[in-house]
C-alpha positions as CSV (number, residue, x, y, z in Angstrom):
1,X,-15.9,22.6,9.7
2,X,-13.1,23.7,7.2
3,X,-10.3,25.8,9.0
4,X,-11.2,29.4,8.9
5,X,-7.3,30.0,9.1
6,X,-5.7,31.8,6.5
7,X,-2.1,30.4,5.1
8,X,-0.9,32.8,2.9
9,X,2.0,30.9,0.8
10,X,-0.3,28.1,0.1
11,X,-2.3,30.7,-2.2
12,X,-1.6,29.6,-5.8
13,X,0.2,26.9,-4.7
14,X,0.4,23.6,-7.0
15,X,-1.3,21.3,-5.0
16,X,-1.9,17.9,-6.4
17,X,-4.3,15.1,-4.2
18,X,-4.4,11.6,-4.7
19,X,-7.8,9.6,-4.0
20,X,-9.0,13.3,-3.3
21,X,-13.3,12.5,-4.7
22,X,-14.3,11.4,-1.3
23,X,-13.9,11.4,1.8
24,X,-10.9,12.5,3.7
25,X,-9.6,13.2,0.0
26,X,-12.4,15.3,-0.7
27,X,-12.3,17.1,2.5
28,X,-8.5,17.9,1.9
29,X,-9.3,18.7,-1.9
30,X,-12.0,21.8,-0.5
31,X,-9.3,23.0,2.3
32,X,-6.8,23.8,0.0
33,X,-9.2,24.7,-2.5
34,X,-10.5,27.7,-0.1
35,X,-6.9,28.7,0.5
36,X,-6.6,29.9,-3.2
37,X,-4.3,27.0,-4.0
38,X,-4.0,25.4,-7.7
39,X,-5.7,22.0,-6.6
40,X,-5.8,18.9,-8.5
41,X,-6.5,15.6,-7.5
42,X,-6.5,12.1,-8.8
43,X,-9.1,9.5,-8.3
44,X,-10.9,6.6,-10.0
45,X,-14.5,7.4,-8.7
46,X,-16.3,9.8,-11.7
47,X,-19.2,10.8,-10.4
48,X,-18.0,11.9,-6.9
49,X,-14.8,13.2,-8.3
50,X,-17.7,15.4,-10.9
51,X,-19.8,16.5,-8.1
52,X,-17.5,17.8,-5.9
53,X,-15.8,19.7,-8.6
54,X,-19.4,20.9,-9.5
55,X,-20.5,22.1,-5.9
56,X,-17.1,23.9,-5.7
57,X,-17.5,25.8,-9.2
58,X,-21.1,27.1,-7.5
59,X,-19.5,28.8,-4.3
60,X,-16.2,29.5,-6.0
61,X,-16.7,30.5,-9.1
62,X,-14.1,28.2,-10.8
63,X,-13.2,24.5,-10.3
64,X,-10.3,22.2,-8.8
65,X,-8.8,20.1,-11.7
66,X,-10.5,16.4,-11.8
67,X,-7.8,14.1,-13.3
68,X,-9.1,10.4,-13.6
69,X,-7.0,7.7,-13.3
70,X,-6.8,3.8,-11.7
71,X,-3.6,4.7,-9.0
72,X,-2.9,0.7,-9.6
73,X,-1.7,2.0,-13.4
74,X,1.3,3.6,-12.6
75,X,1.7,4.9,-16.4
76,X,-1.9,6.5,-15.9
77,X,-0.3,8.0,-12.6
78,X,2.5,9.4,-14.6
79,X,0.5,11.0,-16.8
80,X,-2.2,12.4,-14.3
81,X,0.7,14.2,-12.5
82,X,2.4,15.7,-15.8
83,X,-1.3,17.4,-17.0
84,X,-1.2,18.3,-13.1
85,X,1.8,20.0,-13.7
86,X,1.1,21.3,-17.3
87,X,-2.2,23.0,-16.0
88,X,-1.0,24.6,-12.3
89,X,2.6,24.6,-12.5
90,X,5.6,22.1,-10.7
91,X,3.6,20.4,-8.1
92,X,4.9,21.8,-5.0
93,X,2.4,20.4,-2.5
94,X,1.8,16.5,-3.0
95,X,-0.2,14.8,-0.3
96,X,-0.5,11.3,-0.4
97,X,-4.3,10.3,0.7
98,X,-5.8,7.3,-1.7
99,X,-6.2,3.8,0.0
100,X,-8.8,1.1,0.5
101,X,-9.1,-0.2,4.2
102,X,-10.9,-3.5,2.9
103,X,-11.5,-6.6,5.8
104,X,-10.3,-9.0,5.2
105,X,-9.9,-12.9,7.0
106,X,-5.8,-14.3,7.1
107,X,-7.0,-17.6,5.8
108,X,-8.9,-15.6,2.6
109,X,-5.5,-13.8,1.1
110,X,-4.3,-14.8,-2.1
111,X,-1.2,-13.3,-3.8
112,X,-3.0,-11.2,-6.1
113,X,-5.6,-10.0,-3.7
114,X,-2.1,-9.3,-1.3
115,X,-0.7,-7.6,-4.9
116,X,-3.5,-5.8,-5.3
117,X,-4.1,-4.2,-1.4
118,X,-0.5,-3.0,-2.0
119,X,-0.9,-1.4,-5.1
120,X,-3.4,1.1,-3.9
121,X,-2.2,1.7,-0.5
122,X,1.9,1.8,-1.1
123,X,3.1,1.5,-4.2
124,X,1.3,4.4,-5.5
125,X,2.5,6.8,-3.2
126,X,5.8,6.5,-3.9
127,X,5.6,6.8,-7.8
128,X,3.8,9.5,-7.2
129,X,6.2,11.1,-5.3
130,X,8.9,9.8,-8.0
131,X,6.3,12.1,-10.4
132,X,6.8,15.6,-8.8
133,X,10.1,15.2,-7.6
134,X,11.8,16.4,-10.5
135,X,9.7,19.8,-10.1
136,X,9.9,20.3,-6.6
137,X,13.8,19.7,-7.0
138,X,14.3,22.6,-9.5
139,X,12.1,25.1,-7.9
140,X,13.8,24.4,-4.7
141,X,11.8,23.0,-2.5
142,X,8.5,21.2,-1.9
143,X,6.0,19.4,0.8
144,X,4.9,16.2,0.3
145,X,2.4,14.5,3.0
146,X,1.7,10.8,3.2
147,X,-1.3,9.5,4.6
148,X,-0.6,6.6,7.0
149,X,-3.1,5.0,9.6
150,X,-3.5,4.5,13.3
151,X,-4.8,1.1,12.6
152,X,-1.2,-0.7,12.2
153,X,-0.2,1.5,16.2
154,X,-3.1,-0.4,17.5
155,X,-2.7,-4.0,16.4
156,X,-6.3,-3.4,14.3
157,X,-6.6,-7.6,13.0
158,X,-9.1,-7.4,10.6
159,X,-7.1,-5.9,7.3
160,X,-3.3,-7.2,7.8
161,X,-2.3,-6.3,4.4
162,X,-3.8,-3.1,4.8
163,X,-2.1,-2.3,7.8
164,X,1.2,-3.7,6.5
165,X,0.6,-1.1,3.9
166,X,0.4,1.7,6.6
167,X,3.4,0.6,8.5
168,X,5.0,0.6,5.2
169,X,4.2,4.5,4.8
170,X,6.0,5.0,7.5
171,X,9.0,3.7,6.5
172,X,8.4,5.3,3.5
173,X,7.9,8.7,4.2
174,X,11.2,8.6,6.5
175,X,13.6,7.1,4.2
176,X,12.4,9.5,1.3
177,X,13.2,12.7,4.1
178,X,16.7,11.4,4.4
179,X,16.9,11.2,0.4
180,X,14.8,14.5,-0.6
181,X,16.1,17.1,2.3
182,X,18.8,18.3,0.8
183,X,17.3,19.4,-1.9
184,X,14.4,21.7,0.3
185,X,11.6,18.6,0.1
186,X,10.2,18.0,3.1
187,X,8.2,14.8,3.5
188,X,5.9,13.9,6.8
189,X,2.9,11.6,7.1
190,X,-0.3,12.0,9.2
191,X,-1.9,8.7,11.3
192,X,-6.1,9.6,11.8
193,X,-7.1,7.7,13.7
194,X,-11.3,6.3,13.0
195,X,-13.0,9.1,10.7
196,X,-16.0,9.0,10.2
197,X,-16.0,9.0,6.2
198,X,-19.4,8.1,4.4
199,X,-18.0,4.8,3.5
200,X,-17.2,4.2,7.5
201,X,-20.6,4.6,8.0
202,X,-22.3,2.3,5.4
203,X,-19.5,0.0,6.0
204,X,-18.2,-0.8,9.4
205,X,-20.0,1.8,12.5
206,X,-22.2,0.7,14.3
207,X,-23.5,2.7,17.5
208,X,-21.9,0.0,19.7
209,X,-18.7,0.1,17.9
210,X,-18.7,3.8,17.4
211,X,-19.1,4.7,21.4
212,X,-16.6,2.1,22.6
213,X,-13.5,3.9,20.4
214,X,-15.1,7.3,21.3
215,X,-14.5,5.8,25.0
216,X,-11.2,5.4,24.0
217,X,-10.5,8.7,23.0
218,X,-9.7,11.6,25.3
219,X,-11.6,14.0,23.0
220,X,-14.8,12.5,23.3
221,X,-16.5,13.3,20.0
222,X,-15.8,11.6,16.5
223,X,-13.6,12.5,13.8
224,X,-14.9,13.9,10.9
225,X,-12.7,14.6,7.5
226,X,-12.5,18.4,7.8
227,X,-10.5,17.4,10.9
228,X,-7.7,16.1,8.9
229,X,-7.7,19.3,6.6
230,X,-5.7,22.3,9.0
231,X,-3.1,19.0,9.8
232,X,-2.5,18.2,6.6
233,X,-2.3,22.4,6.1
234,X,0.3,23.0,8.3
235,X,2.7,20.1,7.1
236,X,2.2,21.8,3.7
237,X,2.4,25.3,5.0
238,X,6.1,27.3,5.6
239,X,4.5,26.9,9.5
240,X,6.2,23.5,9.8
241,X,9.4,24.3,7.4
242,X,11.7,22.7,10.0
243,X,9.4,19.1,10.3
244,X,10.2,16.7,7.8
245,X,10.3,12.8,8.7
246,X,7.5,13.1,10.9
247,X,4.2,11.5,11.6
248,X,1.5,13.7,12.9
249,X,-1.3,11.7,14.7
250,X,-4.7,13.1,14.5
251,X,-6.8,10.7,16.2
252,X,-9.0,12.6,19.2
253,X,-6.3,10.8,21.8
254,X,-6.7,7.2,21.3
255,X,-2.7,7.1,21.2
């Protein structure tokens, strides 16, 4: 269930959503949606990207801003966030949510599939955040929120260079609070832990696999993308305006 909270300087905010078609992205793209914010979101996928801007112009009445671009292409990045900008105003919400958990075996990594895993799950998030910068920094202020995994916390084996990638945000997100805080940009990061996204489920769960991290968890039900949505609203929200360099995990107690 969406959070049936109200945050009241999030309405009109800019908000702009990487990877933001499915999923957790999509999830986050209808919470701030419903809070009245500006929301546009970036993401390679056209059809989902289409539908969900379609369902939400049926219950809303108007639409979030689809901008389609391969996050690997930084120059298409660029550009994504500047019409961002252009249509809602200086992005002053950025959250941080594309990646690509692909398995994969140690022996089976080459240097441009290892190139490659890091271009979707680090690399773009920091040129993004290079993007709106500028914006946040003359308006004053600005959230940004980083998607990073438990999966790296829990010695997960089966995607190393995904994982590195998620350790990397990490580091990321707390050198970039050093740089950005004095100028009013706070930047924090939230770890889910297993969500149950539909690619999860065509993917990897299985009801064996499913129940033994449930097991694990002290809330004993699974995670669902709507659960990462009042998280990722309160990092972006004035509610946290003292938390910056901070990771936030969201993962039922598994940690």
């Amino acid at each position: 269930m969406m959070p049936s909270e109200r945050f009241p300087d999030l309405e009109d905010a800019s908000v702009l959503i990487t990877g933001g078609g499915s999923g957790i992205g999509a999830a986050l793209v209808e919470g701030f949606f419903r809070q009245g914010a500006r929301v546009a979101f970036i993401d390679i996928a056209e059809d989902e990207s289409r539908a969900l801007c379609e369902r939400l112009g049926q219950e809303e009445g108007h639409v979030p801003l689809f901008l389609h671009a391969d996050l690997r292409d930084i120059t298409s990045l660029r550009k994504a966030a500047e019409e961002a900008a252009q249509a809602n105003g200086p992005v002053s919400v950025l959250v941080n949510n594309a990646a690509w958990d692909d398995r994969h075996e140690i022996e089976d990594v080459t240097p441009d599939y290892w190139d490659n895993n890091q271009a979707i799950n680090l690399r773009p998030q920091f040129f993004a955040i290079q993007a709106v910068v500028p914006g946040m920094k003359a308006a004053g202020g600005g959230a940004i929120i980083n998607f990073t995994s438990i999966s790296y916390m829990i010695n997960q084996g089966e995607m190393p260079a995904y994982t590195a990638a998620k350790g990397g945000i990490v580091g990321l997100t707390k050198g970039l609070a050093g740089a950005l805080g004095p100028s009013g940009i706070r930047v924090n990061a939230i770890a889910p832990g297993w969500v149950l996204t539909e690619r999860q489920k065509e993917l990897w769960v299985t009801d064996e696999g499913l129940q033994s991290h449930i097991e694990r968890q002290c809330l004993r039900e699974p995670l669902q993308p709507a659960d990462m949505v009042g998280p990722c609203l309160f990092l972006a929200s004035s509610l946290s305006r003292m938390m910056t360099a901070q990771t936030l995990i969201v993962d039922g107690g598994v940690l």
